[in-house]
PAPAMI-463476 format. One record per residue: x, y negated, z of N, C-alpha, C in turn; residue in three letters. Coordinates in nm, 4 decimals, padded with zeros to 6 digits. Layout:
PAPAMI-463476
- X_Y_Z_X_Y_Z_X_Y_Z_ala
...
end
This chain:
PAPAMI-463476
- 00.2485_-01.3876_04.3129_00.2828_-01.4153_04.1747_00.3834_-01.3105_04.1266_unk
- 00.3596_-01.2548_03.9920_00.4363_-01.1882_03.9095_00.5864_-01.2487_03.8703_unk
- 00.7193_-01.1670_03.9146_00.8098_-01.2511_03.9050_00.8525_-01.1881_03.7153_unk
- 00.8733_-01.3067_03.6493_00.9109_-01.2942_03.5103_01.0405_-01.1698_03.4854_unk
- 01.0546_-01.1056_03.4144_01.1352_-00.9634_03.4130_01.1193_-00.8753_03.2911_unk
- 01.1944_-00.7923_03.2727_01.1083_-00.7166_03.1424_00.9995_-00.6864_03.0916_unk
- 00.9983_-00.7024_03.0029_00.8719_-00.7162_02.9564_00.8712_-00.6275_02.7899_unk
- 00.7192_-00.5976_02.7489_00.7291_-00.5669_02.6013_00.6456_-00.5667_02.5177_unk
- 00.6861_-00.5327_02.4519_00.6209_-00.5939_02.2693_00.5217_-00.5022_02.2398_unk
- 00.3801_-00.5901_02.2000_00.2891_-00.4737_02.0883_00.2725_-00.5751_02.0554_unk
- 00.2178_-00.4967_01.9071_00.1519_-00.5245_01.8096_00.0123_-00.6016_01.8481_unk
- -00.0161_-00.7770_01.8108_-00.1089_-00.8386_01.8405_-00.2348_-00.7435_01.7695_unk
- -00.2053_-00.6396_01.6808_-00.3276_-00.5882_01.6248_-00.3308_-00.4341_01.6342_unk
- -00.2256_-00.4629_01.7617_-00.2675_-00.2228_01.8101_-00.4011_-00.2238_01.7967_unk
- -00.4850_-00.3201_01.9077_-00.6597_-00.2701_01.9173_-00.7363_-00.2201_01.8005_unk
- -00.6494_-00.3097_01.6446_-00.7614_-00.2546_01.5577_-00.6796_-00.1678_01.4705_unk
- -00.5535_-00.1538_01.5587_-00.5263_-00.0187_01.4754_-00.5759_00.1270_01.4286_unk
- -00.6311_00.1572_01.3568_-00.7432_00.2769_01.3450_-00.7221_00.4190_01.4237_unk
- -00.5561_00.4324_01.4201_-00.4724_00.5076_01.5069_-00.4961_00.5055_01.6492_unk
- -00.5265_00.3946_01.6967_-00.5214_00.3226_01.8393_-00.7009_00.3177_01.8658_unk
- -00.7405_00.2378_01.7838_-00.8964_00.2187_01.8240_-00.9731_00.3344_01.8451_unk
- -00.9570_00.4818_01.7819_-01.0210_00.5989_01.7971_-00.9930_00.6623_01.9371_unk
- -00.8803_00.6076_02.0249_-00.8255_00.6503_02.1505_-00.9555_00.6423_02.3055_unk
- -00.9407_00.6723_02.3776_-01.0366_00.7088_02.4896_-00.9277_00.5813_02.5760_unk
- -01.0419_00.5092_02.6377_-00.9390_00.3798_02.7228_-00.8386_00.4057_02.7713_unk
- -00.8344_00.5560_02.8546_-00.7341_00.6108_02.9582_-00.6019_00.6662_02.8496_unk
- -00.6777_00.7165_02.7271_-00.5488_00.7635_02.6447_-00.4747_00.5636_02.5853_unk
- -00.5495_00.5008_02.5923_-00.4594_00.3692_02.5437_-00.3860_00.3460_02.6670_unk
- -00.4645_00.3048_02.7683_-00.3666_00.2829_02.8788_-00.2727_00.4034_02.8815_unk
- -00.2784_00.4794_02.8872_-00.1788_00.5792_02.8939_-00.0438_00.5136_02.7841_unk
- -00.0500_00.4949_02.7012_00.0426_00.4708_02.5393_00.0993_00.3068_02.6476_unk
- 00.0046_00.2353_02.6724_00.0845_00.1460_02.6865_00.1689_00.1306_02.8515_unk
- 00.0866_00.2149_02.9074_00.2063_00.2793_03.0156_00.3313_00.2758_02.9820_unk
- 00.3472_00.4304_02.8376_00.5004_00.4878_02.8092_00.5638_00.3730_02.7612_unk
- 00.5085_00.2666_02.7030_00.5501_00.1434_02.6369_00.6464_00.0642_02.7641_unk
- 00.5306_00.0474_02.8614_00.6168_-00.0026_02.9523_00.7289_00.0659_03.0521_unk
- 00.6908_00.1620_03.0259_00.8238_00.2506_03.1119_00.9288_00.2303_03.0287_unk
- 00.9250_00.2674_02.8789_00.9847_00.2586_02.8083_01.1156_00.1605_02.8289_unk
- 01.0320_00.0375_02.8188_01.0846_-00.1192_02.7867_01.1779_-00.0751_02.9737_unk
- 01.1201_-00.1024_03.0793_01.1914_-00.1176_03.2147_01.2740_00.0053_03.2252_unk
- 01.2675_00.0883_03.1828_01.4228_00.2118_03.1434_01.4993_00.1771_03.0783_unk
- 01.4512_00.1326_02.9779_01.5647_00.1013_02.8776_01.5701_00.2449_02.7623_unk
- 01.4492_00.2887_02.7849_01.4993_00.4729_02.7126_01.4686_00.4058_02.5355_unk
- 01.4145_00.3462_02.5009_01.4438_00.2965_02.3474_01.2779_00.4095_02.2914_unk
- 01.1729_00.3841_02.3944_01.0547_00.4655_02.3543_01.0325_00.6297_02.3921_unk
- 01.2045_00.6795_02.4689_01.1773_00.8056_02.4723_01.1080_00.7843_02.5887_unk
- 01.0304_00.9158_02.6320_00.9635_00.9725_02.7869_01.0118_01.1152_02.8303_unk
- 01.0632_01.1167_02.9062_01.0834_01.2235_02.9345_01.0216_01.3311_03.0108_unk
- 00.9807_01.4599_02.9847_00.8976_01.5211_03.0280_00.8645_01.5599_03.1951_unk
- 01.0070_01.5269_03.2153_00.9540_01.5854_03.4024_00.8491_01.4095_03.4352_unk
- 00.8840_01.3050_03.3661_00.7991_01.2087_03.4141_00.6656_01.2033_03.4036_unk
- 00.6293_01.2725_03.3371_00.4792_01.3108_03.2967_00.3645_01.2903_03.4030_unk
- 00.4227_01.3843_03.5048_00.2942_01.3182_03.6041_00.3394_01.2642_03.6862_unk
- 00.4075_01.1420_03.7035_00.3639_01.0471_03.7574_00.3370_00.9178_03.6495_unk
- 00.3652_00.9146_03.5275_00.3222_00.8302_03.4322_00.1741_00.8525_03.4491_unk
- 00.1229_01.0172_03.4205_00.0098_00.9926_03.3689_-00.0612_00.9646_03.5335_unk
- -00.0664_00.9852_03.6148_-00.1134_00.9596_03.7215_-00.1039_00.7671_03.7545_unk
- -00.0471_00.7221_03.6955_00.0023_00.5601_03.7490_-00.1495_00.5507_03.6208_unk
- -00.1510_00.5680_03.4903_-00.2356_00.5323_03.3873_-00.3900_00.5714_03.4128_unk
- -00.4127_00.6449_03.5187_-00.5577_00.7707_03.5383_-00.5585_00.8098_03.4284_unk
- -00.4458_00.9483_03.3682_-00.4539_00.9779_03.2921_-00.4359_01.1320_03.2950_unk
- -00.4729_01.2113_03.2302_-00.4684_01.3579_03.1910_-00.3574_01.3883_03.0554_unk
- -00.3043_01.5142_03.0965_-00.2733_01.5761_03.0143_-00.4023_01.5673_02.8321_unk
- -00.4941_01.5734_02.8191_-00.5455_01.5869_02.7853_-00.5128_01.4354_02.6614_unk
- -00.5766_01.3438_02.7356_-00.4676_01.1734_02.7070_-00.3216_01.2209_02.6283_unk
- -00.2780_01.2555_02.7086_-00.1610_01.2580_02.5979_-00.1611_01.3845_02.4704_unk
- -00.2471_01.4864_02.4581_-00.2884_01.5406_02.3789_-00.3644_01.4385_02.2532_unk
- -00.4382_01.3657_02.2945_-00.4869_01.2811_02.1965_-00.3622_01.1737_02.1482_unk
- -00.2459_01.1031_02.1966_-00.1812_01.0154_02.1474_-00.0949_01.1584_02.0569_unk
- -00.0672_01.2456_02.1037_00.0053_01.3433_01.9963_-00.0917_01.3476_01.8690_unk
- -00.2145_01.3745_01.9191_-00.2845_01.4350_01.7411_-00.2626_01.3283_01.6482_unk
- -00.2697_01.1572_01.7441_-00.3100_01.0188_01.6647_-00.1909_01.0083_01.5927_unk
- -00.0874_01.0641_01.6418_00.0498_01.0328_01.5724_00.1044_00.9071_01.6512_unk
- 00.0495_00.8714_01.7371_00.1281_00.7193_01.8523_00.2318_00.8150_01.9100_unk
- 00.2571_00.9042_01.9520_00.3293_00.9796_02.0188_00.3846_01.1050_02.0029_unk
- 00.4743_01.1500_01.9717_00.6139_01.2616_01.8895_00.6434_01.3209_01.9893_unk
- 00.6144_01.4781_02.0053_00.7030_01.5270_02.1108_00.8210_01.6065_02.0490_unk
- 00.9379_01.5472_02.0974_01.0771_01.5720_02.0162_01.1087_01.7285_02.0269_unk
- 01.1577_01.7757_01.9474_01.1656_01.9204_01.9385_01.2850_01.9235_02.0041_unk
- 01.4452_01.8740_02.0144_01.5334_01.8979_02.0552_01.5405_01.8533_02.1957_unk
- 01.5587_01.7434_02.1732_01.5138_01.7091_02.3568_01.4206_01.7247_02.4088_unk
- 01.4336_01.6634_02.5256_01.3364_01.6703_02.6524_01.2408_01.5570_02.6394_unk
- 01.0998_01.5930_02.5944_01.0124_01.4732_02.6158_00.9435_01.4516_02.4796_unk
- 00.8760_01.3306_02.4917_00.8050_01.2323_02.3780_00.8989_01.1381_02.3211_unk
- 00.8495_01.0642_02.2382_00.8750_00.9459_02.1757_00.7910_00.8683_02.0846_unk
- 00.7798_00.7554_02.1812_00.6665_00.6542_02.1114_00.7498_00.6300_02.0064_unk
- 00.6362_00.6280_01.8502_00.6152_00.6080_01.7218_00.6537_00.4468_01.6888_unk
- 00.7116_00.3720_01.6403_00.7261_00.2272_01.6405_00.7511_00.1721_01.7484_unk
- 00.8305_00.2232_01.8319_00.8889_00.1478_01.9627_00.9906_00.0271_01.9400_unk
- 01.0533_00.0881_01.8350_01.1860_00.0039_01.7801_01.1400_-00.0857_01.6976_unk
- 01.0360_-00.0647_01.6459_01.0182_-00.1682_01.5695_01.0255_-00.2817_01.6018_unk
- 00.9367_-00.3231_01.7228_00.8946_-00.4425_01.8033_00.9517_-00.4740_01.9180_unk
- 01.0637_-00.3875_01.9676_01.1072_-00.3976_02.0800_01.2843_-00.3706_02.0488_unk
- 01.3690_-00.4366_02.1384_01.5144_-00.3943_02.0820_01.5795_-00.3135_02.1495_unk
- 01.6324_-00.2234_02.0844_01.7629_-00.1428_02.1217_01.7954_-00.2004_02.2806_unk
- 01.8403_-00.0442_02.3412_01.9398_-00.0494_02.5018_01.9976_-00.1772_02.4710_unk
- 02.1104_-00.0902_02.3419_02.2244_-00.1852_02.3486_02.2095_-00.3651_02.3263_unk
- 02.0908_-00.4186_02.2679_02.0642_-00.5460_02.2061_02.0515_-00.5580_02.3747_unk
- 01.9425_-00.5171_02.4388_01.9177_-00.5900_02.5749_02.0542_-00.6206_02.6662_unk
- 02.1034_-00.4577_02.6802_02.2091_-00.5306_02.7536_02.3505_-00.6478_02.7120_unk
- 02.3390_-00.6411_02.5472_02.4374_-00.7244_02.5184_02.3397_-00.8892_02.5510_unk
- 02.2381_-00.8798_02.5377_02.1510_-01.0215_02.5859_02.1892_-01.0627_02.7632_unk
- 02.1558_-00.9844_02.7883_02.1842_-00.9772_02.9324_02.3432_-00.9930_03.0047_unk
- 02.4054_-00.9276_02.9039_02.5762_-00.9500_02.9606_02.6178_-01.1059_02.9695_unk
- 02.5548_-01.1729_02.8235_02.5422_-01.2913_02.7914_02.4937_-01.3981_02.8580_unk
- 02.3693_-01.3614_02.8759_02.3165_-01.4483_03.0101_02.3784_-01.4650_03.1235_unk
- 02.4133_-01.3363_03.1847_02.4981_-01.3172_03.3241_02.6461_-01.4458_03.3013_unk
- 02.6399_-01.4519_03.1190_02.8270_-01.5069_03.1528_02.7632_-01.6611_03.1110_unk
- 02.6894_-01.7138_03.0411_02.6224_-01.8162_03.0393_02.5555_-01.8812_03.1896_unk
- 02.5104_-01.8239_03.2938_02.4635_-01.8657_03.4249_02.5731_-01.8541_03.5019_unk
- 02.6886_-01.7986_03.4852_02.8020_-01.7928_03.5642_02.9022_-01.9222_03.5367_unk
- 02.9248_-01.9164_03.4286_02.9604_-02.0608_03.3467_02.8654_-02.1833_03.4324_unk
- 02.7949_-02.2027_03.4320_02.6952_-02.3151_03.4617_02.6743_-02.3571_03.5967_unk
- 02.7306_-02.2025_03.6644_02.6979_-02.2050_03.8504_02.8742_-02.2885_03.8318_unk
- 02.9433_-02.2344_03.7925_03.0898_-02.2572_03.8061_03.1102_-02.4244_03.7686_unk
- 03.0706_-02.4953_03.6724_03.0576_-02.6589_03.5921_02.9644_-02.7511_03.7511_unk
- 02.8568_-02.6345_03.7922_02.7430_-02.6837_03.9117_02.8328_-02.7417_04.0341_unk
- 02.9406_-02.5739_04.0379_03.0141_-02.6255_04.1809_03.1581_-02.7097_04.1710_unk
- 03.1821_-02.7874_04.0581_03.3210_-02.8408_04.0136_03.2556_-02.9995_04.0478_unk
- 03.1641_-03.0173_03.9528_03.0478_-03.1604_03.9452_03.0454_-03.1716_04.1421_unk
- 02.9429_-03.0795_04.2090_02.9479_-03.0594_04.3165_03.0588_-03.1243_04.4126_unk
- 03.1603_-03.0477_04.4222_03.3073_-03.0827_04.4725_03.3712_-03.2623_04.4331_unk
- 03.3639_-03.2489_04.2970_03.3851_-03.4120_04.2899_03.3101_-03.5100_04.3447_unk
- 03.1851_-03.4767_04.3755_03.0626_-03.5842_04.3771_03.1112_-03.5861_04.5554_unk
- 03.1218_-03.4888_04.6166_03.1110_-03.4568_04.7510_03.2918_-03.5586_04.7934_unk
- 03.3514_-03.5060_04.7203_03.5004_-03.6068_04.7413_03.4914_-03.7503_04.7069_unk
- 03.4029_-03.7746_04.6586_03.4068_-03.9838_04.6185_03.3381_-03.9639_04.7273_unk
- 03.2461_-03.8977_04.8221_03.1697_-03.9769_04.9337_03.2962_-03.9883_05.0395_unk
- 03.4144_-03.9206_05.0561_03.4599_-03.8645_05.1697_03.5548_-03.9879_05.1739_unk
end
């Protein structure tokens, strides 16, 4: 079983996106590869270029694949930096900073709760004694 973990967002209607639907299977899988690298980096949609082949190799994908998400406009290769950047990443998906402020939160919300767990715990364990 798949343990629950990051995860990310498309569009319930990429498939009939006209942008998307003209794509070759390997160039979609490819897009939603960078999507998911994306999301489990935390890069906010960028890719960076030395990752290239092993992205496109995880997708069975070619250089060629990512030639087509460039022409479609799904994919920006940034002139100043290093790499791509998926087109509407942000839209549907949140910011570094939103995740990890979610996450800091959680960490202090389950810490709170382990801490109330082992107080309850301790009392319950002292009325038996």
């Amino acid at each position: 079983m798949i343990r629950p973990g990051p995860y990310v967002c498309l569009d319930v209607g990429l498939f009939e996106d006209p942008l998307f639907a003209g794509l070759t299977p390997a160039s979609r899988l490819l897009f939603v590869k960078f999507a998911c690298y994306s999301s489990a980096e935390l890069t906010d949609g960028h890719i960076p270029t030395a990752l290239l082949p092993p992205l496109l190799a995880a997708a069975g994908a070619t250089r060629r694949n990512l030639n087509d998400l460039l022409k479609s406009g799904l994919v920006e290769e940034l002139p100043i930096s290093d790499g791509y950047y998926l087109r509407g990443y942000l839209k549907w998906n949140p910011k570094r900073e939103e995740l990890e402020r979610r996450r800091e939160e959680s960490r202090r919300r389950n810490a709170e709760w382990r801490e109330r767990q082992a107080a309850a715990s301790s009392l319950t364990n002292g009325r038996r004694s």
